[in-house]
C-alpha positions in Angstrom: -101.4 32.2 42.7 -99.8 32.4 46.5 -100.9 30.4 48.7 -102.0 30.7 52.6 -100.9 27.2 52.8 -97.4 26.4 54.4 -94.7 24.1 52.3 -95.6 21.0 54.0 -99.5 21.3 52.5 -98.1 23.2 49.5 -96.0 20.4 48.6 -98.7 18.5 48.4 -100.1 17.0 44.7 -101.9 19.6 43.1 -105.3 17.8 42.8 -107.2 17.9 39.6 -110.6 19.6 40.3 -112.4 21.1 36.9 -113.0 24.9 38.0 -111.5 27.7 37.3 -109.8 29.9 40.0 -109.1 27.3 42.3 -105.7 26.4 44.0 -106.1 23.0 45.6 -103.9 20.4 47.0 -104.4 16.6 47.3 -103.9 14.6 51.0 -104.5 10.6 49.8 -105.6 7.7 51.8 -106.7 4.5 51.2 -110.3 5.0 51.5 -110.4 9.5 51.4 -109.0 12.5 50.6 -108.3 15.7 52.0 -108.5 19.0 50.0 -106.7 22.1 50.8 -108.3 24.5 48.6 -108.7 28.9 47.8 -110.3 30.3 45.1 -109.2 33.7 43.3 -112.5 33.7 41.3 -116.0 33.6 42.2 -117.7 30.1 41.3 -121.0 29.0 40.7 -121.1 25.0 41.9 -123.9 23.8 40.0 -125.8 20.9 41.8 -124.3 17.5 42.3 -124.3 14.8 45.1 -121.3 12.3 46.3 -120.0 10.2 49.5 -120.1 12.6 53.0 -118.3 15.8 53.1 -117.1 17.8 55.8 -115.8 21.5 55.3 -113.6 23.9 57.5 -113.6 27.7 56.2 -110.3 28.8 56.6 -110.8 32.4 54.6 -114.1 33.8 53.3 -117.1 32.8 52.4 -119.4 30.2 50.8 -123.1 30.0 50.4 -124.5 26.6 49.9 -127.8 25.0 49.4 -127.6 21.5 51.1 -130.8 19.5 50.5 -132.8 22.4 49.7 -132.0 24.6 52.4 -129.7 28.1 51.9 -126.8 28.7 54.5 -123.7 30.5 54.5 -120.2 29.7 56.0 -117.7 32.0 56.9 -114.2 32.1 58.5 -114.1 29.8 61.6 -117.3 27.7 60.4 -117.5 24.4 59.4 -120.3 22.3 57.2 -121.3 18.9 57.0 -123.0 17.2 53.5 -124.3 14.0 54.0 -123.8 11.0 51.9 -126.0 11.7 48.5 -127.4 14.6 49.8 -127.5 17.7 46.4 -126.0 20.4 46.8 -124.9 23.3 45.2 -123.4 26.9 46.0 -121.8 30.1 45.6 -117.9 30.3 46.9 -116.8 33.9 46.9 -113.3 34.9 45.8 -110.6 34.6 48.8 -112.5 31.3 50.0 -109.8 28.9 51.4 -110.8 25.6 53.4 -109.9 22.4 54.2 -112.5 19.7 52.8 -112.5 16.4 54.1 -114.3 13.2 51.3 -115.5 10.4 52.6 -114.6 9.2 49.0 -110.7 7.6 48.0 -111.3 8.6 44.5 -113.4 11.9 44.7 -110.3 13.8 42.9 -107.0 12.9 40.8 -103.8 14.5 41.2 -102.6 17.0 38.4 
């Protein structure tokens, strides 16, 4: 898969997240992560909570239901998922974003 992302990003660890059709690389700190992620397939998240999470839609779109309530992200648009809060979604082929985790161990590398 090409990526949007430039070498410094795509240099990055590949990080190890358990769906198909994603591209995603790994930025580690001591106590969070940042994702640079894009999807070739459509992918049904199926609901799931964890620490705070903070999304910035690069490319495409995403619909997600955060604590029961239905929105939709697009280019330009960012979200915010509280601490434990479920959620779950629809992210649409072409999707790319950059996801911040309040979380150090949310993902491993490949």
């Amino acid at each position: 898969m090409k990526t949007i992302f430039p070498e410094p990003i795509a240099n990055l660890p590949q990080a190890d997240i358990p769906i198909s059709g994603v591209n995603a690389f790994l930025s580690q700190s001591e106590n969070h992560q940042i994702i640079f992620m894009e999807f070739s397939e459509d992918v049904d998240l199926p609901e799931h909570s964890h620490e705070s999470q903070v999304g910035f839609v690069l490319e495409g779109q995403v619909d997600l239901i955060i604590g029961g309530a239905k929105h939709t992200f697009r280019k330009g648009d960012r979200y915010y998922i509280p601490s434990g809060v479920r959620h779950s979604g629809k992210i649409y082929a072409g999707y790319a974003d950059i996801t911040y985790f309040d979380q150090k161990d949310r993902y491993d590398s490949k």
